[in-house]
C-alpha positions in Angstrom: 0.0 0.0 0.0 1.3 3.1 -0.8 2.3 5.5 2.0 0.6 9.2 1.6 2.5 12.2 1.0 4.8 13.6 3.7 4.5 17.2 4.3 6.9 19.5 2.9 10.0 20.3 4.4 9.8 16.7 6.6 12.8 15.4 7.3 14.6 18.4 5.3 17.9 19.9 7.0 15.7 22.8 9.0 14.1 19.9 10.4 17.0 18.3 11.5 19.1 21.1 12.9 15.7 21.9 14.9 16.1 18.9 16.5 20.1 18.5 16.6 19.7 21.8 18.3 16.5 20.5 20.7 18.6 17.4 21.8 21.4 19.5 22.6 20.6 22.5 24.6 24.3 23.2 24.9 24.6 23.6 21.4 21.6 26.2 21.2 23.2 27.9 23.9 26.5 28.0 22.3 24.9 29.6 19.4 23.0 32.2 21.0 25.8 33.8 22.6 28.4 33.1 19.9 27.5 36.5 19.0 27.9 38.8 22.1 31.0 36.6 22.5 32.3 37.1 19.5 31.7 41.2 20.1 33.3 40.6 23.6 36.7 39.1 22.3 37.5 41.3 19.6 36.5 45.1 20.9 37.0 44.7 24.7 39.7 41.7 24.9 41.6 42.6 22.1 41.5 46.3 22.9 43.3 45.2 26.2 45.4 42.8 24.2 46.5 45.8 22.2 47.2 48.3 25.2 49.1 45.5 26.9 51.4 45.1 24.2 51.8 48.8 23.1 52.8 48.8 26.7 55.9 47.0 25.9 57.2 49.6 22.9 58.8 52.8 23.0 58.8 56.5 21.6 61.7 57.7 19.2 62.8 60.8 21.2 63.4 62.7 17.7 61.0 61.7 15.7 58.1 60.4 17.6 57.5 57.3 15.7 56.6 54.2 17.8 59.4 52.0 17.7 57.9 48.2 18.4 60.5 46.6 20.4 60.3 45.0 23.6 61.6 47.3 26.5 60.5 47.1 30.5 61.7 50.9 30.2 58.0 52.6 30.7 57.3 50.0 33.9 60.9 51.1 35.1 59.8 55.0 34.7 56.0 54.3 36.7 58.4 52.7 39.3 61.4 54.9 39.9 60.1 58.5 39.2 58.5 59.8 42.3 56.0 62.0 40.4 54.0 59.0 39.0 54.5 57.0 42.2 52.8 59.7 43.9 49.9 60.2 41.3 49.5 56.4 41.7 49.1 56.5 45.4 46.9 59.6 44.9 44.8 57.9 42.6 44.1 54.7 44.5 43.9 56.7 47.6 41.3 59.1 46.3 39.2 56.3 45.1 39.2 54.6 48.4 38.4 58.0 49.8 35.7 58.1 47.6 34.1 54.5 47.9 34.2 55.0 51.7 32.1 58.6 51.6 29.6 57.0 49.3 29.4 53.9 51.7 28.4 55.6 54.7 26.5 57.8 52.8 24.7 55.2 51.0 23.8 52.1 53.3 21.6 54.6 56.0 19.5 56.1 52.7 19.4 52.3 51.0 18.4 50.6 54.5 15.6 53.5 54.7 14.7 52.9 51.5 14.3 49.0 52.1 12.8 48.2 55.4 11.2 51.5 56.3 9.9 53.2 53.5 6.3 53.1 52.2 6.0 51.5 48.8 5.1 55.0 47.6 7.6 57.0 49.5 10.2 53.9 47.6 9.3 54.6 44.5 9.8 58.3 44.5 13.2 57.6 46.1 14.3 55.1 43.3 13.1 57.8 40.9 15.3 60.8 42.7 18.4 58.2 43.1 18.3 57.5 39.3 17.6 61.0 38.0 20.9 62.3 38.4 22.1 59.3 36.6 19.9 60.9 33.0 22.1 63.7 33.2 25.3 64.8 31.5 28.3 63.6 33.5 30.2 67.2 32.0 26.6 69.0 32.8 27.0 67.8 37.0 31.0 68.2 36.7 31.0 71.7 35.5 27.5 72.2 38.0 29.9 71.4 40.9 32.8 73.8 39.7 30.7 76.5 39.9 29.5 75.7 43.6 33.5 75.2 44.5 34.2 78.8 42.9 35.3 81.5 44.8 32.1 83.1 45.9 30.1 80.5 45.0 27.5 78.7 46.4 28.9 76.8 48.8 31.3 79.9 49.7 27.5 81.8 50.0 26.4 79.3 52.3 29.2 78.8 54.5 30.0 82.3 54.7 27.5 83.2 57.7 29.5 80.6 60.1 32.9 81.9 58.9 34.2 79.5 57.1 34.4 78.9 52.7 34.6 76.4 50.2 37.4 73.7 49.3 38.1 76.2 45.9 39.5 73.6 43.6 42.3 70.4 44.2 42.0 66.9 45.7 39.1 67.9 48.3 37.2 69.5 45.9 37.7 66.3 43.2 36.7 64.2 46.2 33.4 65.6 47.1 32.7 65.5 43.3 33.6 62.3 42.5 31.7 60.8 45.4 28.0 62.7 44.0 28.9 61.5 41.1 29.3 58.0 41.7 26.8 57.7 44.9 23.7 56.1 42.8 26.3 53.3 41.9 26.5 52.4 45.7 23.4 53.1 46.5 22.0 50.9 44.5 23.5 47.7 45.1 22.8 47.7 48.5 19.3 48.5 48.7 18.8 45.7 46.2 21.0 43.4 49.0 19.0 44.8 51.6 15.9 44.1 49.7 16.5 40.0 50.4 16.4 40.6 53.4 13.3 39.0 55.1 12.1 41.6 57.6 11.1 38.7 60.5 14.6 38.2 61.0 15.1 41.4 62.5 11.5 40.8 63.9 12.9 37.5 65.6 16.5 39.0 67.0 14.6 42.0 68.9 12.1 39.6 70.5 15.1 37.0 71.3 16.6 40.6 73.1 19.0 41.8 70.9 19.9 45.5 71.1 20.3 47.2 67.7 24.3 47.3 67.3 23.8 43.3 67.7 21.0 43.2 65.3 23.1 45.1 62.5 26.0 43.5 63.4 24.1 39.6 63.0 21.5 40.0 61.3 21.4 43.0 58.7 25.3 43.4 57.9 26.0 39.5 56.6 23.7 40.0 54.4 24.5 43.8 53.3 28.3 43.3 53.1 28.1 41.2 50.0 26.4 44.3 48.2 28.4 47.1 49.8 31.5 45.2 48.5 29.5 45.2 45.1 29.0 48.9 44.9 32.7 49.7 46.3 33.6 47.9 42.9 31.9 50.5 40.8 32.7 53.5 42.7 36.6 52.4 43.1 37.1 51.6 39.5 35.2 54.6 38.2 37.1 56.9 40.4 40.6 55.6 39.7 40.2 56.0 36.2 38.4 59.1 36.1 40.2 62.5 34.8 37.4 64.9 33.5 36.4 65.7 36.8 39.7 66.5 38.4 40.4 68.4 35.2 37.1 70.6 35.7 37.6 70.6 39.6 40.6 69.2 40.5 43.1 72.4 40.2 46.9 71.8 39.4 45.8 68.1 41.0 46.6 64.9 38.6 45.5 61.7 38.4 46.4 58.5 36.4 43.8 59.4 34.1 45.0 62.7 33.4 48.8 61.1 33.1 47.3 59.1 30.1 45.5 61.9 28.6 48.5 64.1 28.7 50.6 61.6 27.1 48.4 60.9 24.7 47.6 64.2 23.7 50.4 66.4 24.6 53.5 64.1 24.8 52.7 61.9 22.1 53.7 59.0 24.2 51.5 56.2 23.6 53.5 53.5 24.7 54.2 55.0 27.9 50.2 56.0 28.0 49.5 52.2 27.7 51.9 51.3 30.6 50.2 53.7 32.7 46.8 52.6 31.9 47.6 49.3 32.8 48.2 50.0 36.0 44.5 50.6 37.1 43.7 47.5 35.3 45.7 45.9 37.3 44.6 47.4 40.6 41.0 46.2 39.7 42.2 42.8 39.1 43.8 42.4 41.8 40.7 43.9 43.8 38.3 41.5 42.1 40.5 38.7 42.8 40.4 39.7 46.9 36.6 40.1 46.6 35.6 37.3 44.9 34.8 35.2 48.3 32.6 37.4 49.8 29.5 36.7 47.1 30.3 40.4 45.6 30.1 39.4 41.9 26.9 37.6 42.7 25.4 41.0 43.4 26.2 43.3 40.3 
């Protein structure tokens, strides 16, 4: 008896890569991201690839040609020279100083905004947290260089105790950095704070702990995790950071500003590089000492 028609397309090659692929979900997966890995090798990986080894080379002092041969000569200079020894330890310093501000800044307005905040009241603090996040970075820089200028507002409102503003340098770079960057820490903890079931707090007051004991058992192992998360975007973004130290920083630099200039002005690019690899290899090295305490989970 003959068999009746099979429909079209039945047991055609769509057919059977739809069912290769069904049978192997890690082949589907491996296809769907083939793309944004693909992207992720060649423009971010490769770009590092491409700084690290331009670290390597040299400048012709006469001509300014690259010359690609392998020298340890701009590592040497980063480590012998006191002036980029001491924007290095500015740098990292600064960003410390920075991540710190923001943290204790941050965890008192996040912890409000989780546990004791009306739904309502949380929503219109998510919306004023991210609002300053839609605006120009150079439109808040250059907003807190005229509130640092002699006479300015911050000079206005100071004036009546006696005292004045920072005026421009490190504490003025500070202060801007850390509005800058506060929504980053803010943030992740209130989303860490978040998971946090409110009955445990419920549970260590009626056992008779006293508050310090209650943040120090209860609320802070859970928080830490995504206050160490937020210190990882505030840190890197403020050690690589020179636009705002440029706009408010004064005669102060920066490793960022060291790379510009020798980009721009020196026409140093190898020597650029080797700078530039130095904050990449702080943040390695941070990520690496963080990595235990559930951190990376929380970006």
């Amino acid at each position: 008896m003959k068999s009746p028609d099979r429909p079209a397309g039945h047991g055609g090659p769509v057919r059977r890569l739809a069912g290769m692929l069904h049978r192997r979900p890690y082949l589907r997966l491996s296809l769907l991201l083939s793309a944004p890995l693909l992207w992720l090798v060649v423009a971010y990986l490769g770009a590092l690839a491409a700084l690290f080894v331009a670290a390597f080379w040299s400048t012709n002092v006469f001509t300014g040609d690259v010359v690609k041969e392998f020298t340890w000569q701009n590592f040497q200079d980063l480590v012998t020279l006191d002036v980029y020894r001491t924007v290095m330890l500015r740098s990292v310093l600064v960003a410390v100083l920075v991540t710190v501000i923001d943290g204790l800044i941050a965890f008192p307005m996040a912890f409000y905004m989780a546990k004791m905040a009306s739904p309502r009241t949380r929503r219109w603090l998510v919306i004023a947290i991210l609002t300053p996040l839609w605006a120009s970075y150079l439109v808040k820089a250059y907003a807190w260089r005229v509130m640092l200028a002699n006479d300015g507002l911050i000079d206005w409102a100071l004036g009546p105790f006696g005292a004045h503003g920072p005026g421009y340098g490190l504490p003025a770079t500070v202060m801007t950095l850390s509005y800058l960057w506060l929504p980053y820490m803010i943030l992740p903890i209130y989303a860490g704070l978040e998971r946090l079931p409110d009955n445990l707090m419920d549970a260590a007051g009626d056992l008779g702990a006293r508050t310090f004991r209650t943040f120090r058992t209860v609320v802070w192992p859970v928080a830490f995790p995504a206050v160490v998360a937020g210190s990882i975007f505030t840190f890197s973004l403020s050690l690589g950071d020179y636009i705002a130290v440029k706009i408010v920083g004064g005669k102060s630099q920066m490793i960022g500003n060291v790379v510009y200039d020798n980009i721009g002005v020196a026409n140093n690019l190898p020597f650029a590089a080797a700078v530039a690899t130095l904050p990449v290899a702080v943040m390695v090295v941070y990520l690496v000492a963080v990595r235990r305490t559930g951190a990376l989970e929380n970006l």
